[in-house]
N, C-alpha and C positions, 0 to 999 in steps of 0.2 A: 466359511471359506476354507477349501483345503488346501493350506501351503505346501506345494513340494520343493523347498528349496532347496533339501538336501538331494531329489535325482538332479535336478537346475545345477548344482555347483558339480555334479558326478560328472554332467553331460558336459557341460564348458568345458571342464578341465580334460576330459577325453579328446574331446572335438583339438583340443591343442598339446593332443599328445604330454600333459604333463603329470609328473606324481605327487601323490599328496605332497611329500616332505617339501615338492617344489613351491606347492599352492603356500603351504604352512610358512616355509621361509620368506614368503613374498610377503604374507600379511602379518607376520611377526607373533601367528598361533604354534600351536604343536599339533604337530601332524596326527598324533589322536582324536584331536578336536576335530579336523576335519574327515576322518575317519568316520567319528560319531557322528558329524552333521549328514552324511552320504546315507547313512545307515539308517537315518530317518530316530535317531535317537535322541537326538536331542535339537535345538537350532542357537543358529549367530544370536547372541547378544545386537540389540537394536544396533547399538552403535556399529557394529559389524559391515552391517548392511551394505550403507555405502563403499568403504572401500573394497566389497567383495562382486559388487555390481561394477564398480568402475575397474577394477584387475580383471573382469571379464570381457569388459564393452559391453555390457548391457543396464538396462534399468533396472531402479529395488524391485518394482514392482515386476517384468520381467523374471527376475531372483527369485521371485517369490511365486510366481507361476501365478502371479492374480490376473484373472480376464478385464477386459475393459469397463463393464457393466460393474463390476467389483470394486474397481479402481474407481471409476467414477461415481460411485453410491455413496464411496469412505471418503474422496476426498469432500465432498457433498456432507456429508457428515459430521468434518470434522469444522467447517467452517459455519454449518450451524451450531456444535458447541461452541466456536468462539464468539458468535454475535450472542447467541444466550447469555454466555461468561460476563461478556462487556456490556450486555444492560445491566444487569444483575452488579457490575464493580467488581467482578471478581479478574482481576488484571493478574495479577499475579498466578492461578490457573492456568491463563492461557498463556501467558509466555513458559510456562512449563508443556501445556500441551503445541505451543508451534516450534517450541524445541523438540521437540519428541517427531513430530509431524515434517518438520523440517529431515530429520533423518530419512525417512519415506519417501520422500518427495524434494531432492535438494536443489537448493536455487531456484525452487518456486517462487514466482515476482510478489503473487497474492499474500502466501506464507509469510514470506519477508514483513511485506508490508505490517501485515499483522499484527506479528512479532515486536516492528520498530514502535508500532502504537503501542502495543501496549508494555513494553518496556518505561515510556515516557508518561504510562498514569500509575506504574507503581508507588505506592507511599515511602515514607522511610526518613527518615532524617536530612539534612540539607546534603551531607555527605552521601549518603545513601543513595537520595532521589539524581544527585550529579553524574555517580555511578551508572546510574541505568541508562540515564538521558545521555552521556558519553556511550552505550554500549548501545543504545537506539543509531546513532550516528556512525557508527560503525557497520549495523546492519546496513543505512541509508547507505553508504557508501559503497558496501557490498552489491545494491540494487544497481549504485550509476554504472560500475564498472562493469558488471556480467551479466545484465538482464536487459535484454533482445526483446522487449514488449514496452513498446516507444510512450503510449499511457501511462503505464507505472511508472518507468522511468523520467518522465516529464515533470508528474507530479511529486515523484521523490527528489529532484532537482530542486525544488519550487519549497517543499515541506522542509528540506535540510539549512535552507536559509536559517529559520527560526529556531533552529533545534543550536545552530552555531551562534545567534544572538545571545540565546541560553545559557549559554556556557559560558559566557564573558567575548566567542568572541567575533565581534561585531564588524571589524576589517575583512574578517572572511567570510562572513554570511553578509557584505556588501560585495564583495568581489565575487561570489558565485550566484546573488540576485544579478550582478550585471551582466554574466553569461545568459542569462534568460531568454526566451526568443520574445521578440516585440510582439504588440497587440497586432500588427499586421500580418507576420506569417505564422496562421494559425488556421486549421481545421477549419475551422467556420465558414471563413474567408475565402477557403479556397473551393468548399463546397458550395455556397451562392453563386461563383465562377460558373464551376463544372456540371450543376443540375439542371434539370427542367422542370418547368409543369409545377402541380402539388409538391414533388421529394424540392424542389427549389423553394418553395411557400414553406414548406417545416421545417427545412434548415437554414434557414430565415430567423423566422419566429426563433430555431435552437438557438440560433444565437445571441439574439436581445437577451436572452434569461441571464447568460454570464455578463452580459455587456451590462444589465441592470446593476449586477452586481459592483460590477467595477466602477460605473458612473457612482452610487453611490458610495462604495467606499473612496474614493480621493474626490469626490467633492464635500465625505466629511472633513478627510484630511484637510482641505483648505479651511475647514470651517473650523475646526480646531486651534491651525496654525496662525492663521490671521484672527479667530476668533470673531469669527461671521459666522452669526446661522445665517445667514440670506441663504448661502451657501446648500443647504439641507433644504431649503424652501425650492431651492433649483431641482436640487434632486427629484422631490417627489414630482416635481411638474415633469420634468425630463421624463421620467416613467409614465407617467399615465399619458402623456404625449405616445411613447413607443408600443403599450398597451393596451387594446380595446378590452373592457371589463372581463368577455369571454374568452381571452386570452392569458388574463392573471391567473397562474396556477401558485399553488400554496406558500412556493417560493416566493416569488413574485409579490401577493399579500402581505406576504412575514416584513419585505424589503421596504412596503410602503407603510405599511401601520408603522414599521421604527422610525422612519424617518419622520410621518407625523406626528410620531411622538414628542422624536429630538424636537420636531420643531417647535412645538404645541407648548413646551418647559423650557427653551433655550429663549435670551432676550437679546434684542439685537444692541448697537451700539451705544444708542440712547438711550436705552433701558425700556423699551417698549416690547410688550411679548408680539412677535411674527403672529400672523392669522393666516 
């Protein structure tokens, strides 16, 4: 990739009539430096980037004279080393490299995302690990307030619950599970509405898959609470009701073997095991 980001900062700062010493005082460099970066002798320190793209109104990548195909290959890139990183457990890499990537790319929803994961599987002592898990909730928070991609932000909505449970604190991660949108206005739902034909028959079926999910999670929950597996014996039947065999996909499988399982080693009130 050949960066020209020192003609990119020559031409901006032309285009607006202004002189180095002007560019230097804005970003709190020395006008040498900018000097040197025009001259193609050296470049911005990463950190740079950003607020030399945002003093311009443009992007890093922009900044950086990367083409699309470029942009698109690296950001491509860098998201395969994070899923490498986090099979592998190497957490602590990748919140180095989506810090780094985050400069590149800021306020990326995915990035973030990322980031707040893996923030919250680094190791470290009790102090430590609170540390991070506080510094995930932060990113979280960063995602509800300025990220315009209504998915991400949904599910950071939904994920931040649990990260405030975490922390001791459980009045605000009820208070923001009750901002929640209900089971009713939701994608799904509205899609069954609005489609025809087959796209209405698949976004159908889309939907039972989370619906499976949910039926069984809180008919464990009851089954827990009151200490009924009947409860779990419901579940599985509920599913294979909603599911023709050629419609269980792995999801779907994972959801009913557990539940046979619970059911299979849970005993009901008499002490008789369910069959």
């Amino acid at each position: 990739m050949n960066l020209s980001v020192g003609a990119n900062i020559r031409r901006k700062r032309l285009e607006r009539n202004l002189t180095q010493e002007e560019v230097a005082m804005q970003l709190a460099v020395s006008s040498q430096s900018i000097s040197k970066w025009e001259r193609g002798e050296g470049y911005p320190d990463i950190e740079m980037l950003p607020p030399l793209a945002h003093y311009f109104g443009i992007s890093v990548d922009e900044l950086l004279g990367v083409s699309k195909p470029e942009k698109e290959a690296r950001y491509a890139q860098i998201n395969s080393e994070w899923s490498e990183n986090n099979e592998n457990g190497l957490h602590s890499e990748n919140v180095h490299l989506m810090k780094n990537s985050l400069k590149l790319y800021p306020n990326d929803p995915l990035l973030l995302v990322q980031l707040s994961t893996s923030l919250e599987k680094l190791d470290g002592t009790a102090e430590e690990k609170d540390n991070y898990l506080r510094e995930s909730i932060a990113v979280q928070e960063q995602i509800i307030n300025y990220c315009d991609d209504c998915e991400v932000r949904a599910a950071t909505l939904y994920n931040i619950c649990f990260a405030y449970q975490k922390i001791g604190e459980s009045e605000k991660a009820i208070a923001q599970a009750e901002k929640l949108p209900n089971l009713y206005k939701t994608r799904e739902n509205a899609l069954v509405y609005l489609l025809e034909g087959e796209e209405r028959r698949k976004a159908a079926l889309n939907a039972l898959r989370p619906l499976a999910w949910v039926t069984a999670h809180h008919l464990t929950a009851l089954s827990e609470t009151e200490k009924s597996p009947s409860y779990l014996k419901k579940a599985s039947d509920i599913i294979d009701i909603l599911f023709e065999d050629n419609d269980k996909d792995a999801f779907i499988c994972r959801i009913c073997d557990k539940l046979k399982l619970m059911t299979s080693s849970d005993v009901n009130d008499s002490g008789n095991r369910i069959r």
